[in-house]
N, C-alpha and C positions, 0 to 999 in steps of 0.2 A: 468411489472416487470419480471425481467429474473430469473429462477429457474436449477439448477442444483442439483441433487438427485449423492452423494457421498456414500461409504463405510468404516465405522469405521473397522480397521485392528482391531486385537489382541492386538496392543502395543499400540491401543488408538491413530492411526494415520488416515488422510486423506489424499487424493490428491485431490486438487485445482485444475478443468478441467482448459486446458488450456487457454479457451476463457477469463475466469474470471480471469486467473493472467496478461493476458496480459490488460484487460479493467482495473485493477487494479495497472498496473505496476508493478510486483511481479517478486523478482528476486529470486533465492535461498540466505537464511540468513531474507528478509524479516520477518519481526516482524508484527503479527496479534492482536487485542484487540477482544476480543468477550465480549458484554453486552446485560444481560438477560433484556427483556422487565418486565414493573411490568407489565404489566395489563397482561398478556398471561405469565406464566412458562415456556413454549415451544418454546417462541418465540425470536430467538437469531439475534442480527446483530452484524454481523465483518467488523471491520475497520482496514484498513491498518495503521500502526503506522510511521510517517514521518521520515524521519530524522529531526537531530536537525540543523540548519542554519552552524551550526560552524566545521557538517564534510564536507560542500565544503570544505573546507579549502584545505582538502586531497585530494579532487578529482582536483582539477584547478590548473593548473601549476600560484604561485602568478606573475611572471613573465608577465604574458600573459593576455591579453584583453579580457574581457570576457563578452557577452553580455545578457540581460534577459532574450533573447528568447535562450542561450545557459543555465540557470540557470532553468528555468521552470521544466524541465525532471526529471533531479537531484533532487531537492526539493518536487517534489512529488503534487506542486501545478499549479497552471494556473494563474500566477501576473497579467494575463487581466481582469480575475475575479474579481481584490481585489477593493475595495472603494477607 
């Protein structure tokens, strides 16, 4: 498991090294969820929060043909993955 050791600013801020936003696909504006484990208090995992299906919308010209393997990046997912 990969570890990255950050600094809490004054205003309660971090910076996300940059390996981690990139294996995360993390742009500025991204949306993070952080959930406390029960069994450990100390123990946090963040998840990047996806977009919803319905702001392709905005990013694809409707016009234009548009294929899976052009949707994958956007969505935040890997459709080869799904069942």
């Amino acid at each position: 498991m990969e570890a990255a050791e950050v600094t809490v600013t004054s205003k309660g801020q971090i910076t996300i090294p940059a390996a981690i936003r990139k294996k995360l696909n993390l742009e500025a504006g991204s949306k993070l969820r952080f959930t406390f484990s029960e069994e450990d208090e100390e123990m946090v995992t963040m998840k990047p929060i996806r977009r919803d299906i319905t702001t392709l919308f905005n990013i694809f010209d409707p016009r234009a043909s548009v294929s899976i393997e052009e949707m994958d990046p956007e969505t935040g997912y890997d459709l080869d993955d799904c069942d």
